[in-house]
mmCIF entry with sequence, helices, sheets and N, C-alpha, C, O atoms, coordinates in Angstrom:
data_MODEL
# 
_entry.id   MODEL 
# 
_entity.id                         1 
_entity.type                       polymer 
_entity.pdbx_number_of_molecules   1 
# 
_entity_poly.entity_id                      1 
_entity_poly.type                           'polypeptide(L)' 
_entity_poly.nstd_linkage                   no 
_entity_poly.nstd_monomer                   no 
_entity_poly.pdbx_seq_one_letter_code       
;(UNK)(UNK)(UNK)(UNK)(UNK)(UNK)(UNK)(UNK)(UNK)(UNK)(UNK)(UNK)(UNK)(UNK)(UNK)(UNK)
(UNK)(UNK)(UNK)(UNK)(UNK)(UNK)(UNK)(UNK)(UNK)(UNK)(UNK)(UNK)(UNK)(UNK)(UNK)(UNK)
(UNK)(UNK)(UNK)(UNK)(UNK)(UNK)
;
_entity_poly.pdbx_seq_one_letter_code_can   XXXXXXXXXXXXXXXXXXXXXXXXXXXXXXXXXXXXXX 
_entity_poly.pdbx_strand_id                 A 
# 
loop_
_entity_poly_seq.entity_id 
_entity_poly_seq.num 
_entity_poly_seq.mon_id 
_entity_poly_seq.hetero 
1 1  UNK n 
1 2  UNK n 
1 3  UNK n 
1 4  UNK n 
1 5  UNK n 
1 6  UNK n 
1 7  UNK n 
1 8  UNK n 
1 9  UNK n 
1 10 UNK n 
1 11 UNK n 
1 12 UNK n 
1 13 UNK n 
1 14 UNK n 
1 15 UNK n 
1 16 UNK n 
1 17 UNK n 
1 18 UNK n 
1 19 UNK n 
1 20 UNK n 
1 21 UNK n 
1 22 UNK n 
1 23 UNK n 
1 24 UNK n 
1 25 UNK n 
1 26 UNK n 
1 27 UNK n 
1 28 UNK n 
1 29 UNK n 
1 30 UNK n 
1 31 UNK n 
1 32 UNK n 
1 33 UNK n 
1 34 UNK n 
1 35 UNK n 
1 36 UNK n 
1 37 UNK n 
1 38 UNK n 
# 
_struct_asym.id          A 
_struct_asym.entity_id   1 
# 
_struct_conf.conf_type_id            HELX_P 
_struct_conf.id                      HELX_P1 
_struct_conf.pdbx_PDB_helix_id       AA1 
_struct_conf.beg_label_comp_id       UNK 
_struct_conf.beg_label_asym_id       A 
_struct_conf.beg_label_seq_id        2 
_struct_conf.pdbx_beg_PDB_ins_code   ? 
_struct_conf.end_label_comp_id       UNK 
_struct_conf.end_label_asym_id       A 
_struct_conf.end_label_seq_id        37 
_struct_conf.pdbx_end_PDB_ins_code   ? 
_struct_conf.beg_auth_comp_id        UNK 
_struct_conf.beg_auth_asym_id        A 
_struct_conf.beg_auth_seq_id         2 
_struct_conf.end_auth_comp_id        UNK 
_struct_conf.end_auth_asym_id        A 
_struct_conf.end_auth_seq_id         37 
_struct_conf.pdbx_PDB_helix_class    1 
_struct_conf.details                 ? 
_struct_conf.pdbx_PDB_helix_length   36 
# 
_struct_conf_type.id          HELX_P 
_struct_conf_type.criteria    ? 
_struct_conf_type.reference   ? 
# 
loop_
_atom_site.group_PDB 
_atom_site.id 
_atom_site.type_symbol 
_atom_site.label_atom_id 
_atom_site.label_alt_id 
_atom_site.label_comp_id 
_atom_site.label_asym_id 
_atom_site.label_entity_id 
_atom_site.label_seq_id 
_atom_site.pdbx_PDB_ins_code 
_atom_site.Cartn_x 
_atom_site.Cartn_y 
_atom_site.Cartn_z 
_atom_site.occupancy 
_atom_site.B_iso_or_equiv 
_atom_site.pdbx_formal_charge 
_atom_site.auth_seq_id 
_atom_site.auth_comp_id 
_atom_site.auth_asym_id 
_atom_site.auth_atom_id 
_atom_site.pdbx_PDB_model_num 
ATOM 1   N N  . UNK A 1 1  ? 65.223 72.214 81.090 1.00 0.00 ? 1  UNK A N  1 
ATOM 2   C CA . UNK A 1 1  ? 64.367 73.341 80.712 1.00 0.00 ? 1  UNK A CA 1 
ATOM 3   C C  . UNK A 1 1  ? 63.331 72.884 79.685 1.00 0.00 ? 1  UNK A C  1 
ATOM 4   O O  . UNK A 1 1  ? 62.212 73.397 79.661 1.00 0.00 ? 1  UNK A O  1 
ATOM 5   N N  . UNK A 1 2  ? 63.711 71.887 78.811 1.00 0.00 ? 2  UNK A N  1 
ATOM 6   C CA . UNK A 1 2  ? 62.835 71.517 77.883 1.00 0.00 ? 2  UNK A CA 1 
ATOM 7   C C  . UNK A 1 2  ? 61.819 70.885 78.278 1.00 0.00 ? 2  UNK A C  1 
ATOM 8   O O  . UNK A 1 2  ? 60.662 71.217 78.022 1.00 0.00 ? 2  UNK A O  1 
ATOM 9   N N  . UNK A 1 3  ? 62.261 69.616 79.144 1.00 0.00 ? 3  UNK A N  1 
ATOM 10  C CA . UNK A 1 3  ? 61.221 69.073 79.679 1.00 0.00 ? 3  UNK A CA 1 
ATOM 11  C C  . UNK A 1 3  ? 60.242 70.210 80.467 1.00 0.00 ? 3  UNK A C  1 
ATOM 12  O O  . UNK A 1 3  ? 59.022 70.217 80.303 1.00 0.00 ? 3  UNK A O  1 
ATOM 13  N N  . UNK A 1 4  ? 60.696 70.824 81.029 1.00 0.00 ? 4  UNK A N  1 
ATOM 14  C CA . UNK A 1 4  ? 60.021 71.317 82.094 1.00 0.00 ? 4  UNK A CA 1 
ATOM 15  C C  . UNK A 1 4  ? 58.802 71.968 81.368 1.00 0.00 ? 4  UNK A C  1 
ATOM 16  O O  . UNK A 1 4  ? 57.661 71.921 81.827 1.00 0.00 ? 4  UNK A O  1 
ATOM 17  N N  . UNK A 1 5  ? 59.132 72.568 80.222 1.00 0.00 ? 5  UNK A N  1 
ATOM 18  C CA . UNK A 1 5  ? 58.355 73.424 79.119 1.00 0.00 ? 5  UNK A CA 1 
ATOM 19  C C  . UNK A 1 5  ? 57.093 72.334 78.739 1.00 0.00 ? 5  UNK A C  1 
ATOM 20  O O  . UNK A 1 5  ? 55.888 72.584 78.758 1.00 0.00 ? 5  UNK A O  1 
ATOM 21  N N  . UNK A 1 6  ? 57.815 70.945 78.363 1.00 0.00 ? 6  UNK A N  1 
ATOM 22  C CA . UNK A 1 6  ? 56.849 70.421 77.710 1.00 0.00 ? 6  UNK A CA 1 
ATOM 23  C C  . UNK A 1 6  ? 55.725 69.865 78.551 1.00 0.00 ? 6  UNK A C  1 
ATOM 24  O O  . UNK A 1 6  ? 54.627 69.532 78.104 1.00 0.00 ? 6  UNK A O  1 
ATOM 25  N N  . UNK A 1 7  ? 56.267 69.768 80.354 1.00 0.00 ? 7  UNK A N  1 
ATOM 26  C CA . UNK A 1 7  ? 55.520 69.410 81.570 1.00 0.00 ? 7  UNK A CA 1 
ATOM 27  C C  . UNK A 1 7  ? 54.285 70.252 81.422 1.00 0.00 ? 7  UNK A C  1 
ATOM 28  O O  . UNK A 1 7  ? 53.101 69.981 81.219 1.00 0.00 ? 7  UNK A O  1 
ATOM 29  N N  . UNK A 1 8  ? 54.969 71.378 81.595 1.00 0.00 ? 8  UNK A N  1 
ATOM 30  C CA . UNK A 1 8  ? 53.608 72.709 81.498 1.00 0.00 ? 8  UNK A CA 1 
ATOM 31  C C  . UNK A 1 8  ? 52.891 72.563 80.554 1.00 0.00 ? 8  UNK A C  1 
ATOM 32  O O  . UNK A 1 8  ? 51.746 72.247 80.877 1.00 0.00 ? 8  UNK A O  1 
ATOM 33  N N  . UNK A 1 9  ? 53.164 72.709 78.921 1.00 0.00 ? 9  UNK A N  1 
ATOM 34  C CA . UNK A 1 9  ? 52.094 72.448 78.044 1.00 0.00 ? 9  UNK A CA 1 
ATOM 35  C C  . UNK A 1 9  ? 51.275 71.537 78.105 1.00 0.00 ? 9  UNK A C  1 
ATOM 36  O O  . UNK A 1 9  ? 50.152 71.676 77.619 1.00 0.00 ? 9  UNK A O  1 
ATOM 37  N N  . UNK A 1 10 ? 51.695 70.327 78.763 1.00 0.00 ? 10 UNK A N  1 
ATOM 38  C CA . UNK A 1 10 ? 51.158 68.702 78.555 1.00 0.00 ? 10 UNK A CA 1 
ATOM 39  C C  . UNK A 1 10 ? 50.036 69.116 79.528 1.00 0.00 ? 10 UNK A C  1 
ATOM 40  O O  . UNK A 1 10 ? 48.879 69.013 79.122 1.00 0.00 ? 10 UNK A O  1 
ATOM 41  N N  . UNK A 1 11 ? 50.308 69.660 81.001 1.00 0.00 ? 11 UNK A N  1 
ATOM 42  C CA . UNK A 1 11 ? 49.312 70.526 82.058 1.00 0.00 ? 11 UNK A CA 1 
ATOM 43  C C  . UNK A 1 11 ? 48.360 71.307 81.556 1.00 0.00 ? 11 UNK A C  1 
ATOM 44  O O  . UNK A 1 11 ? 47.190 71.384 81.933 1.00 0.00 ? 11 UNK A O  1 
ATOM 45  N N  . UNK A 1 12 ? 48.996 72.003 80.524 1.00 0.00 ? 12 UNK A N  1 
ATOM 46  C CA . UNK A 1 12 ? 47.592 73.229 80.519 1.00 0.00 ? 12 UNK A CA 1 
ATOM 47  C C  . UNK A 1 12 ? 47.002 72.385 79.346 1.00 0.00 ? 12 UNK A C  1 
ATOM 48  O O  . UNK A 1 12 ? 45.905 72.802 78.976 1.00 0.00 ? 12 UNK A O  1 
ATOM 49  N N  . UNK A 1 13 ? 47.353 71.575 78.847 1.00 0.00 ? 13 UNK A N  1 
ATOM 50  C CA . UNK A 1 13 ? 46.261 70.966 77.524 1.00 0.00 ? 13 UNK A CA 1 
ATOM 51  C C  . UNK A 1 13 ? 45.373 69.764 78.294 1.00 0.00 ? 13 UNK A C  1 
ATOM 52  O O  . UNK A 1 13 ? 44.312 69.380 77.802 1.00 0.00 ? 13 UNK A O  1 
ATOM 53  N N  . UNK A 1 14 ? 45.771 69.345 79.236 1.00 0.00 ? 14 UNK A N  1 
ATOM 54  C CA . UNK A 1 14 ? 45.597 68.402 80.269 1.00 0.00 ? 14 UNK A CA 1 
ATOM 55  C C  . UNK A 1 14 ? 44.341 69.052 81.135 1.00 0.00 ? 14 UNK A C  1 
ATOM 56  O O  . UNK A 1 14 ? 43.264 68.467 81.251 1.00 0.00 ? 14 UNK A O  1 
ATOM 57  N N  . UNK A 1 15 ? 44.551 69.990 81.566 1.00 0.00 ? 15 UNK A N  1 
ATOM 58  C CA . UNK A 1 15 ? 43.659 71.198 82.366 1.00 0.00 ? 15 UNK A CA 1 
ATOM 59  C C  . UNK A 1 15 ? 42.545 70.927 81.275 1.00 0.00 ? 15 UNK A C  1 
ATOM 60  O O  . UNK A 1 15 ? 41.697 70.035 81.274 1.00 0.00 ? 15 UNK A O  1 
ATOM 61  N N  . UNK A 1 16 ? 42.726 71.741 80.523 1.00 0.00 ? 16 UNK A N  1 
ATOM 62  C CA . UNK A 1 16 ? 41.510 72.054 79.274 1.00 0.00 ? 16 UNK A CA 1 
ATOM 63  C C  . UNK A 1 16 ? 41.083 71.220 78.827 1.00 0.00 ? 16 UNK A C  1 
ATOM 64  O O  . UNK A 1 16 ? 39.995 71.474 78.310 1.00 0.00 ? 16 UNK A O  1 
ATOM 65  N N  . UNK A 1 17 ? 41.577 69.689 78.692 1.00 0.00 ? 17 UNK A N  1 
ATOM 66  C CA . UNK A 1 17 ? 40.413 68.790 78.029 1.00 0.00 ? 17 UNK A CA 1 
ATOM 67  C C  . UNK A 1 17 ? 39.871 68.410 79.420 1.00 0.00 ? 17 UNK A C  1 
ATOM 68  O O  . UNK A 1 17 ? 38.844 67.737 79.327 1.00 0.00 ? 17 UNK A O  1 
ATOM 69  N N  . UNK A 1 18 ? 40.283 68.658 80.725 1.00 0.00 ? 18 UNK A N  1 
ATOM 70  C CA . UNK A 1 18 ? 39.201 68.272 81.894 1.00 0.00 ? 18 UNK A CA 1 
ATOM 71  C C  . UNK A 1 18 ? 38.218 69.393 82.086 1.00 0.00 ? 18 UNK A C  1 
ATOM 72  O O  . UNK A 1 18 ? 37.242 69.339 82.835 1.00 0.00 ? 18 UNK A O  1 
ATOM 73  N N  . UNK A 1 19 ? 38.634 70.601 81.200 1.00 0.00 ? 19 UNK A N  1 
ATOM 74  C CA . UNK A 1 19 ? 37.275 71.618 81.798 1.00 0.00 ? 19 UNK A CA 1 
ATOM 75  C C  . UNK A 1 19 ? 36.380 71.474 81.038 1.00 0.00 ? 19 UNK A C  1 
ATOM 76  O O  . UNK A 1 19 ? 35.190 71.559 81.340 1.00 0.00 ? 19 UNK A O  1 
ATOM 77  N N  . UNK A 1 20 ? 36.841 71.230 79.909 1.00 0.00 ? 20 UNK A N  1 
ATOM 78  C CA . UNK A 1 20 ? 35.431 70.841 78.684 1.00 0.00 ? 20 UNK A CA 1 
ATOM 79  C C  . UNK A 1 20 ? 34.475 69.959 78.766 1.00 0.00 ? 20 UNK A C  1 
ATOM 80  O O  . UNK A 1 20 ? 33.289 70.015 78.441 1.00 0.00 ? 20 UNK A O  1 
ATOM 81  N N  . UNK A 1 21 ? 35.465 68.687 79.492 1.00 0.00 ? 21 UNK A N  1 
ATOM 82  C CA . UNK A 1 21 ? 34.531 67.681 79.564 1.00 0.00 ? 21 UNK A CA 1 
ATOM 83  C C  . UNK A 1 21 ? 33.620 68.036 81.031 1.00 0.00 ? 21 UNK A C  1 
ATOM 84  O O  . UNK A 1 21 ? 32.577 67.438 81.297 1.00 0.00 ? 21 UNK A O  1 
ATOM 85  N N  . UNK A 1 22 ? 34.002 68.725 81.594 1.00 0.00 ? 22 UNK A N  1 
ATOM 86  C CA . UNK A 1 22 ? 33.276 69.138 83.111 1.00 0.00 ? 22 UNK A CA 1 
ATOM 87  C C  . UNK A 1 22 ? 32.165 69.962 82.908 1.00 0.00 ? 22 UNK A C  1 
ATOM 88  O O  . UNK A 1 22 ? 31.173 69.919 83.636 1.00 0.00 ? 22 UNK A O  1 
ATOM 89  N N  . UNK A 1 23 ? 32.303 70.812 81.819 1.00 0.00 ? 23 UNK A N  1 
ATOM 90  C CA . UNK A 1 23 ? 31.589 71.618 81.357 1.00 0.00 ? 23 UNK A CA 1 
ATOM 91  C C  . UNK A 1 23 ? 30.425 70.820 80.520 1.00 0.00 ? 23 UNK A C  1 
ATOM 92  O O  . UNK A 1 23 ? 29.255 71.025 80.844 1.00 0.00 ? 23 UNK A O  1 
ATOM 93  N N  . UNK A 1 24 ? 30.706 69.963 79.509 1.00 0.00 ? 24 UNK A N  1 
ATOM 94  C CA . UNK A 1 24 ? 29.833 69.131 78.949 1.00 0.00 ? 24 UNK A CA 1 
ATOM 95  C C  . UNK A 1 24 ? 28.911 68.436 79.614 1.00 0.00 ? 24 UNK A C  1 
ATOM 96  O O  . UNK A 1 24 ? 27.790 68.257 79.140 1.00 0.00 ? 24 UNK A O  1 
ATOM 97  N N  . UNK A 1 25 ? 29.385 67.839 81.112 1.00 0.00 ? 25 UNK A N  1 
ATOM 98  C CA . UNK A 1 25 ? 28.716 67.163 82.057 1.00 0.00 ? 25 UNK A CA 1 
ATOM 99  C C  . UNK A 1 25 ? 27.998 67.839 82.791 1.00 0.00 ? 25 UNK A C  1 
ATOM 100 O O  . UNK A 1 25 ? 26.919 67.298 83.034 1.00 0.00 ? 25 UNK A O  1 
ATOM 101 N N  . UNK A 1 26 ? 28.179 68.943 83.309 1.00 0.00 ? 26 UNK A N  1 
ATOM 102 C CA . UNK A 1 26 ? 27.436 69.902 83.893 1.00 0.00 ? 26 UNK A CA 1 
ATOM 103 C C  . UNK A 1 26 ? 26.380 70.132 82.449 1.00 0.00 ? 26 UNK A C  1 
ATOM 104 O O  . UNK A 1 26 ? 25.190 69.944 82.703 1.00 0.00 ? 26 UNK A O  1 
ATOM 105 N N  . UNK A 1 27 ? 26.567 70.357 81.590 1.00 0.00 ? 27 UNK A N  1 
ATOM 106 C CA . UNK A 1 27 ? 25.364 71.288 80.244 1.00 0.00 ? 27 UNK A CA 1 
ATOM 107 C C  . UNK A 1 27 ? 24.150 69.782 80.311 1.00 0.00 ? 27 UNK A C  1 
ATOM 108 O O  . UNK A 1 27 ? 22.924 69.810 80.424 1.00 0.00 ? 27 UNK A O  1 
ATOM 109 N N  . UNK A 1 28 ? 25.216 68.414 80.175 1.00 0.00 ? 28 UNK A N  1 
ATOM 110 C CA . UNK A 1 28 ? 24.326 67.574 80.169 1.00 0.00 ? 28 UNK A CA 1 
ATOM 111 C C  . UNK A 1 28 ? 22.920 66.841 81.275 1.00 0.00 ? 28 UNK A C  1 
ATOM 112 O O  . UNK A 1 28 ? 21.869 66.217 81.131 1.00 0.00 ? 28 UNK A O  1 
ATOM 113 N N  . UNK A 1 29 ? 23.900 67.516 82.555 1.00 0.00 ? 29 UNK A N  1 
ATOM 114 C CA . UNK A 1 29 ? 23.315 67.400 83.870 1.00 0.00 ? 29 UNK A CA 1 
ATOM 115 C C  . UNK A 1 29 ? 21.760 68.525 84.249 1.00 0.00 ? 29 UNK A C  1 
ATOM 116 O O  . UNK A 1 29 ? 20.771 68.448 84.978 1.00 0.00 ? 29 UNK A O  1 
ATOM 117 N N  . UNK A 1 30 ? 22.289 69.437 83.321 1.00 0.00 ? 30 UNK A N  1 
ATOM 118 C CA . UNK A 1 30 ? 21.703 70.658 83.707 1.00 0.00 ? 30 UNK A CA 1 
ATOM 119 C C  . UNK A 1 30 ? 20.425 70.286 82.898 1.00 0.00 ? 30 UNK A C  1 
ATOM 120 O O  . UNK A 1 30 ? 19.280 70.437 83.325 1.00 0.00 ? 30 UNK A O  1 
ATOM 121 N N  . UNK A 1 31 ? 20.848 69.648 81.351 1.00 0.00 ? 31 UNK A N  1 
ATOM 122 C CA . UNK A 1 31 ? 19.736 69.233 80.651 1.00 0.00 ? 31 UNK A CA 1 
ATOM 123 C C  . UNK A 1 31 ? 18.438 68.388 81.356 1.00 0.00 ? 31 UNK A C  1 
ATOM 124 O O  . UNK A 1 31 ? 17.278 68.714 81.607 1.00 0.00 ? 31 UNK A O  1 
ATOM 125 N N  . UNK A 1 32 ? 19.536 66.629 81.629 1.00 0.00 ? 32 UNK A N  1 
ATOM 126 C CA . UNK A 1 32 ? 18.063 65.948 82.867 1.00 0.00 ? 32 UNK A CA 1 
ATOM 127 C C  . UNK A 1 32 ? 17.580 66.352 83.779 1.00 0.00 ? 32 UNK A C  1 
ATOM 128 O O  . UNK A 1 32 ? 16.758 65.592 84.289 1.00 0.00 ? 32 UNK A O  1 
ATOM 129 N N  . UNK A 1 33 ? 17.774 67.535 84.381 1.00 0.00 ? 33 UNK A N  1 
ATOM 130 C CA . UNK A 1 33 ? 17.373 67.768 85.286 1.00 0.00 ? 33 UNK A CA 1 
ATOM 131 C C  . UNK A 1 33 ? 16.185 68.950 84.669 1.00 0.00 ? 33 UNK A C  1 
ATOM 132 O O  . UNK A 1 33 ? 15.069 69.118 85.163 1.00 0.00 ? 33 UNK A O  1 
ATOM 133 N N  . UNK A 1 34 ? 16.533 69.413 83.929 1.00 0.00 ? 34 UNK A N  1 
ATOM 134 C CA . UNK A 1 34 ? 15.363 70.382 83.155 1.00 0.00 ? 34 UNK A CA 1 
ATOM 135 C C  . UNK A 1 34 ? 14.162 69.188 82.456 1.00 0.00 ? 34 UNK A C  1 
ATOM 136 O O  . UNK A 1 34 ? 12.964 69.398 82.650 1.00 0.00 ? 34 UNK A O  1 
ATOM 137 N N  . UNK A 1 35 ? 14.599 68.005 81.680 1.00 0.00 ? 35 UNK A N  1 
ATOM 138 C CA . UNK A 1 35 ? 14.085 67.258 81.640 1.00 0.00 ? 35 UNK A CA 1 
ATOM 139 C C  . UNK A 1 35 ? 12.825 66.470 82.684 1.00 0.00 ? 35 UNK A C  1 
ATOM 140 O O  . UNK A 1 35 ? 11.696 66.102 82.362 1.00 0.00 ? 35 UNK A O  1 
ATOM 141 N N  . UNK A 1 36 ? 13.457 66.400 83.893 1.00 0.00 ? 36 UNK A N  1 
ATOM 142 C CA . UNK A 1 36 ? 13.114 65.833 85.179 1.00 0.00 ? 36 UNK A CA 1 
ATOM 143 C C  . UNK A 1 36 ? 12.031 66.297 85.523 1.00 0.00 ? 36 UNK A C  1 
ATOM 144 O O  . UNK A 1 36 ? 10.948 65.721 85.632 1.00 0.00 ? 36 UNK A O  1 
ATOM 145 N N  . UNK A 1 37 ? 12.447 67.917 85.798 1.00 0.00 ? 37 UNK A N  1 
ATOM 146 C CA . UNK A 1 37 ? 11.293 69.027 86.433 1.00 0.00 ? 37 UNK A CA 1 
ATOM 147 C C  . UNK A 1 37 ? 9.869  69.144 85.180 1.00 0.00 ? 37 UNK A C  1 
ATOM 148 O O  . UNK A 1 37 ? 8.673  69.130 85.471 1.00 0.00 ? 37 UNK A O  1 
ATOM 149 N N  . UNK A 1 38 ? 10.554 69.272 83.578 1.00 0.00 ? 38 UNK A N  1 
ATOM 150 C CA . UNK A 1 38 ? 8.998  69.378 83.253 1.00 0.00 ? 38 UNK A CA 1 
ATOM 151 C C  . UNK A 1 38 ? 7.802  67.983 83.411 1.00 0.00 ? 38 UNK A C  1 
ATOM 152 O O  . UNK A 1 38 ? 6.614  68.154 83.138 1.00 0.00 ? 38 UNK A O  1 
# 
């Protein structure tokens, strides 16, 4: 049970530092490309 607990937390903290950084890459992507067009 413990493990299993700590599986899940390790997942959802695991999850969330991949959405941030997905998110960062997209804000940064979104930037050169605004860059690009002017």
């Amino acid at each position: 049970m413990s493990t299993y607990y700590m599986t899940e937390c390790y997942k959802d903290t695991l999850f969330g530092v991949v959405m941030v950084k997905l998110q960062h890459t997209f804000v940064l992507t979104k930037h050169q490309n605004h860059n690009i067009e002017e």
